[in-house]
C-alpha positions in Angstrom: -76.0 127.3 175.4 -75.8 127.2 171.6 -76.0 130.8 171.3 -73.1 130.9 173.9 -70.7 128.6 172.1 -71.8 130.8 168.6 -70.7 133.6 169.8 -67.6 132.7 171.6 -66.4 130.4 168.3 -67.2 134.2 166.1 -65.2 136.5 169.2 -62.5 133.9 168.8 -62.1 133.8 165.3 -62.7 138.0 164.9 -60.0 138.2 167.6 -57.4 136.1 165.6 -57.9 137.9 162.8 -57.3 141.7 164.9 -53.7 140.0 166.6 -52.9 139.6 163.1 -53.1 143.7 162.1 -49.8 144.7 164.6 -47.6 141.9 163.2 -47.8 143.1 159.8 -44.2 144.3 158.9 -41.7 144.6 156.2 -42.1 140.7 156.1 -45.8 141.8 154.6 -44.1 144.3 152.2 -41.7 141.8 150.8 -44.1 139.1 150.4 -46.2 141.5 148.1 -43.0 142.7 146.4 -42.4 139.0 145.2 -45.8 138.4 144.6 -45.6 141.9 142.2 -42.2 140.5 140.5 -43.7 137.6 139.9 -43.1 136.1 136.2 -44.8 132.7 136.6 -46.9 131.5 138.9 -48.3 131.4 142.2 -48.0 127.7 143.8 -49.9 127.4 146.8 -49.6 124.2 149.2 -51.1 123.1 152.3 -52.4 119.8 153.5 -55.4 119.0 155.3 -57.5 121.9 156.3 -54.8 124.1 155.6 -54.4 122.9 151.9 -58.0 123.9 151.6 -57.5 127.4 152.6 -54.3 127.5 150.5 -57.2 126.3 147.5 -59.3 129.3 148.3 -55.7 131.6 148.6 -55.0 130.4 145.2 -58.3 130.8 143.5 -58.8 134.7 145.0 -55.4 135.5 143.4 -56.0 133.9 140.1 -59.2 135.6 140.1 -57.7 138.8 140.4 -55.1 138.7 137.7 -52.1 136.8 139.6 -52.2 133.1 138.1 -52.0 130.5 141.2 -52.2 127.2 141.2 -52.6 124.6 144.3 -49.8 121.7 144.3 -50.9 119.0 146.9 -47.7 118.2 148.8 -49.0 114.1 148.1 -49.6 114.4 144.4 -46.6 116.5 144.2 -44.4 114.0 145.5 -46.1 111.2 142.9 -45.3 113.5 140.0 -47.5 116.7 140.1 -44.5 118.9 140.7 -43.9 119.0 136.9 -46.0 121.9 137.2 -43.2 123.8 138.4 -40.8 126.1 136.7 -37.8 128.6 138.0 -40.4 131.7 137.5 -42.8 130.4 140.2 -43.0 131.4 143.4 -44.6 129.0 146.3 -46.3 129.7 149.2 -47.2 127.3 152.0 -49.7 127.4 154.4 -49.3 125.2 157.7 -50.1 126.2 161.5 -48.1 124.2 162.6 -44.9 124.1 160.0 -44.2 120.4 160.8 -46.6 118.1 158.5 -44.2 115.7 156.9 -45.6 115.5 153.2 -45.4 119.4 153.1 -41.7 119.5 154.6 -40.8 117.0 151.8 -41.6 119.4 148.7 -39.7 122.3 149.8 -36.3 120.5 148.9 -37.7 119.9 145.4 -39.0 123.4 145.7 -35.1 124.9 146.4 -34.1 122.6 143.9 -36.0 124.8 141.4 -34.7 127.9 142.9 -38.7 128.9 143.8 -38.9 131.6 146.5 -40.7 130.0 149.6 -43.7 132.3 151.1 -44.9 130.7 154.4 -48.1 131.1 155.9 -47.3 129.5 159.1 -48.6 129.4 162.9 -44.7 128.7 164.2 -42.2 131.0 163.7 -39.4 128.5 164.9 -41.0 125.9 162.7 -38.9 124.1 159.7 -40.9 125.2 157.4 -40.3 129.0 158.6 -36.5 128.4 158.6 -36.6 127.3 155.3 -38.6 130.0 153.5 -37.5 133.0 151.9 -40.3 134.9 154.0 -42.5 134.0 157.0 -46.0 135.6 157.7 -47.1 134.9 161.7 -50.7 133.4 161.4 -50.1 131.6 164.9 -53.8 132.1 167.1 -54.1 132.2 171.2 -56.5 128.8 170.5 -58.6 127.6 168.2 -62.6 128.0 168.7 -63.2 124.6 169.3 -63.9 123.7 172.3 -61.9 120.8 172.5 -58.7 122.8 171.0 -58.5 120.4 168.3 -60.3 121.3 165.1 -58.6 124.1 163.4 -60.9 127.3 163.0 -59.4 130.3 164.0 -56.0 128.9 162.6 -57.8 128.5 158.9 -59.4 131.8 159.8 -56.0 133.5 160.1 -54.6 131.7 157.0 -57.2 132.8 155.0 -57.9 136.5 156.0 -53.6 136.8 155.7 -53.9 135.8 151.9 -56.8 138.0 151.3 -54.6 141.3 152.8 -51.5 139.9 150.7 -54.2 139.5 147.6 -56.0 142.8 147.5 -52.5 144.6 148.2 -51.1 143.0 145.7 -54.4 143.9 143.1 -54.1 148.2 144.8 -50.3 148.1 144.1 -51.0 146.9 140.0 -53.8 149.6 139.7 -56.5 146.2 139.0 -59.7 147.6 137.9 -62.9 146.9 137.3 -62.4 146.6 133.7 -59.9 144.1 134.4 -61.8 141.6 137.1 -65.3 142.0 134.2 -62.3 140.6 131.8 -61.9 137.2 133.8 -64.9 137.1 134.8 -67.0 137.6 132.3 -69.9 135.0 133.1 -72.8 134.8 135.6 -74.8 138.2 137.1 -71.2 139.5 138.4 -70.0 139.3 134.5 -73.1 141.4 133.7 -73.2 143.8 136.4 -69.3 144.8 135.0 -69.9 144.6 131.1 -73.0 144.8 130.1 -74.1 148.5 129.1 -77.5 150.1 128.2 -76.6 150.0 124.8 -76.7 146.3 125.1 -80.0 145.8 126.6 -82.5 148.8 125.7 -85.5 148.6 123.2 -84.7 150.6 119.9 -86.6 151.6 116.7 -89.6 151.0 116.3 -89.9 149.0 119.6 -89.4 152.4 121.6 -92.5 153.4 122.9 -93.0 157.1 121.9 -95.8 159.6 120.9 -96.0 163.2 119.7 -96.7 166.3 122.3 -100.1 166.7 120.5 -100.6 162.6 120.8 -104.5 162.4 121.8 -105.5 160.9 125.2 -106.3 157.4 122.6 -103.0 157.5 120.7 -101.2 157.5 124.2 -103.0 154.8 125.8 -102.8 152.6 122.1 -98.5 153.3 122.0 -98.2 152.4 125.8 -100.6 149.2 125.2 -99.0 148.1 122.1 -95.8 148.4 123.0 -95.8 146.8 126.5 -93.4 148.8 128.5 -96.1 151.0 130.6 -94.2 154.3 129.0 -94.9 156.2 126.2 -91.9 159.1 125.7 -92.9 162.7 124.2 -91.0 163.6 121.3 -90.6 166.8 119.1 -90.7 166.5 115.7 -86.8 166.3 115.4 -87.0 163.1 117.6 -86.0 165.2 120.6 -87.3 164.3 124.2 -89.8 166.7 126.0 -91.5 164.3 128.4 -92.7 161.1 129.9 -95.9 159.6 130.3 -96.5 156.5 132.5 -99.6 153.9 132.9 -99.6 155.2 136.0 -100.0 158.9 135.2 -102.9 157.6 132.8 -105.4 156.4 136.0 -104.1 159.3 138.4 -105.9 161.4 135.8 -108.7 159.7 134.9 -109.4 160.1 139.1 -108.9 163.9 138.9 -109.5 164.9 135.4 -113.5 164.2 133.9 -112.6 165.7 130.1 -109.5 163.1 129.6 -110.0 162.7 125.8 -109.5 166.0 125.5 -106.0 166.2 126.6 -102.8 166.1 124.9 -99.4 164.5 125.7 -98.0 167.8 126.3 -100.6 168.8 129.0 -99.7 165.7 131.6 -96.2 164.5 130.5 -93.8 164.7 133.3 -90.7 166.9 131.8 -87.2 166.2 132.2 -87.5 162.5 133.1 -84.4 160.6 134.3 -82.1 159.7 131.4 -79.5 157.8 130.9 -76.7 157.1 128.3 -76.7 154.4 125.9 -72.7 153.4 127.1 -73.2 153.9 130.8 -73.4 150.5 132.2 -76.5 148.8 133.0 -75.5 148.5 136.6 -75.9 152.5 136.7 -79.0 152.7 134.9 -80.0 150.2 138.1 -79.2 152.4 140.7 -80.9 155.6 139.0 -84.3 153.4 139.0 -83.4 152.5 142.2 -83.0 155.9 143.8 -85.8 157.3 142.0 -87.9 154.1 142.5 -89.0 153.8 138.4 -89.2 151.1 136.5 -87.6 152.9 133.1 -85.0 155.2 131.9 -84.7 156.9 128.5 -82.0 156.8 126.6 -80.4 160.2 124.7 -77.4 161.1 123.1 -75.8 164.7 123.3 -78.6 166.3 121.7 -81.1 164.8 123.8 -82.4 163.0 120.6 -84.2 159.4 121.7 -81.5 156.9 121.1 -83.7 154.0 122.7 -85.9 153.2 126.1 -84.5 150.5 129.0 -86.8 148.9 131.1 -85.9 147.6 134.4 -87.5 143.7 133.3 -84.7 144.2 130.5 -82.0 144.4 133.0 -83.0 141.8 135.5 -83.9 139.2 132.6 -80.2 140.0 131.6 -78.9 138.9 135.1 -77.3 142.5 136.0 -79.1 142.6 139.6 
């Protein structure tokens, strides 16, 4: 019984969401056209469970370069509409377009000349025949089984502003440059910014031994330095090889005269590399494909510009 009424509240709400892809018209385009000429700000408004998807609408489109900002139609009335100025543009979200409070700001809205965007469930509604344009987010019923709690109507609202969002951020060429910009905290900061530059070991802290290093010298750099590598360099500093802790006990298994070997005889050649400017989110997904634990990092010349370690990039936050 529980599964039951799971998955009819998810076909309900996924089905309110598909009705919504054939009534998306020129009333779509024009709404994003405003939204593109906008020169102040985005005012979102709702009340009840509504304003809370208009508080989610507003916060996606702030955080992708459009500033919004959510006016409750209450505090509005009681002085909170001195937020507003004759660049803004509203945009009101309401299934059923009749709620009082939220009827009473769009006078005070025309008042200000502000272009009226309505998220709304009822075409014939007063808020629809007062706004400049009307998106249809009106749903066959709601998932509740009494009809009474809105769900698929919020669902509607919610997945409308996303389309008008992410149409608006394809139409001004956003990037990813741009969304690291504002948000430049947390792991999702990190994953956008940081670069290998910023997080490898370099000087003397890169773990690194000659191609005639003795079988002691190897094990002494890898042990000393911590990282479980020791890179193989010419004399110009150039890379010729890696050699891993791991390669270190394969050998003893197979090889009785280890102390008689050099780097050069059990390095693994052309190891994966990496640039120091790539971003650390890269270097990620080469360890991951190759499932290491540790890139080296060259320039042009394949000279040894430093050595990142995967511990480096998940103290950092980037995975």
């Amino acid at each position: 019984m529980v599964l039951r009424r799971a998955r009819m509240v998810l076909e309900i709400e996924s089905n309110a969401i598909a009705a919504l892809i054939s009534r998306l018209d020129s009333s779509f385009e024009r709404a994003v056209t405003m939204l593109l000429e906008l020169r102040g700000r985005l005012i979102l408004t709702g009340i009840g469970k509504s304003g809370i998807i208009a508080q989610k609408i507003a916060a996606t489109f702030t955080s992708v370069g459009t500033p919004a900002h959510f006016l409750h139609p209450v505090e509005g009335l009681h002085g909170d509409v001195g937020i507003l100025s004759r660049t803004d543009l509203a945009m009101a979200v309401s299934r059923s377009g009749e709620t009082d409070e939220l009827l009473r700001l769009l006078p005070i809205f025309k008042r200000f000349g502000v272009p009226i965007i309505a998220l709304n469930g009822n075409p014939s509604s007063s808020l629809a025949r007062h706004s400049d344009v009307v998106l249809d987010v009106a749903v066959a019923a709601e998932a509740c089984p009494l009809g009474l709690v809105p769900t698929a109507s919020t669902t509607a609202a919610l997945a409308m502003g996303d389309a008008l969002a992410m149409a608006v951020l394809e139409q001004r060429h956003f990037s990813r440059e741009d969304f690291a910009l504002l948000h430049p905290g947390g792991s999702l900061g990190n994953r956008l910014t940081l670069t290998v530059r910023d997080l490898m070991h370099t000087g003397d802290a890169i773990p690194r031994v000659a191609d005639d290093a003795s079988f002691k010298e190897i094990i002494l750099e890898i042990s000393s330095k911590k990282l479980g590598h020791a890179c193989v360099l010419d004399r110009s500093g150039r890379l010729l090889g890696i050699i891993t802790d791991g390669d270190l006990r394969r050998l003893f298994e197979k090889t009785e005269n280890v102390f008689s070997m050099r780097a050069r005889d059990f390095m693994t050649v052309d190891p994966k590399v990496i640039g120091a400017d790539e971003l650390a989110a890269k270097a990620v997904q080469i360890m991951e494909a190759h499932s290491i634990t540790a890139l080296v990092v060259i320039d042009e010349a394949k000279s040894v510009q430093g050595f990142l370690h995967l511990h480096s990039v998940l103290a950092a936050g980037v995975v």
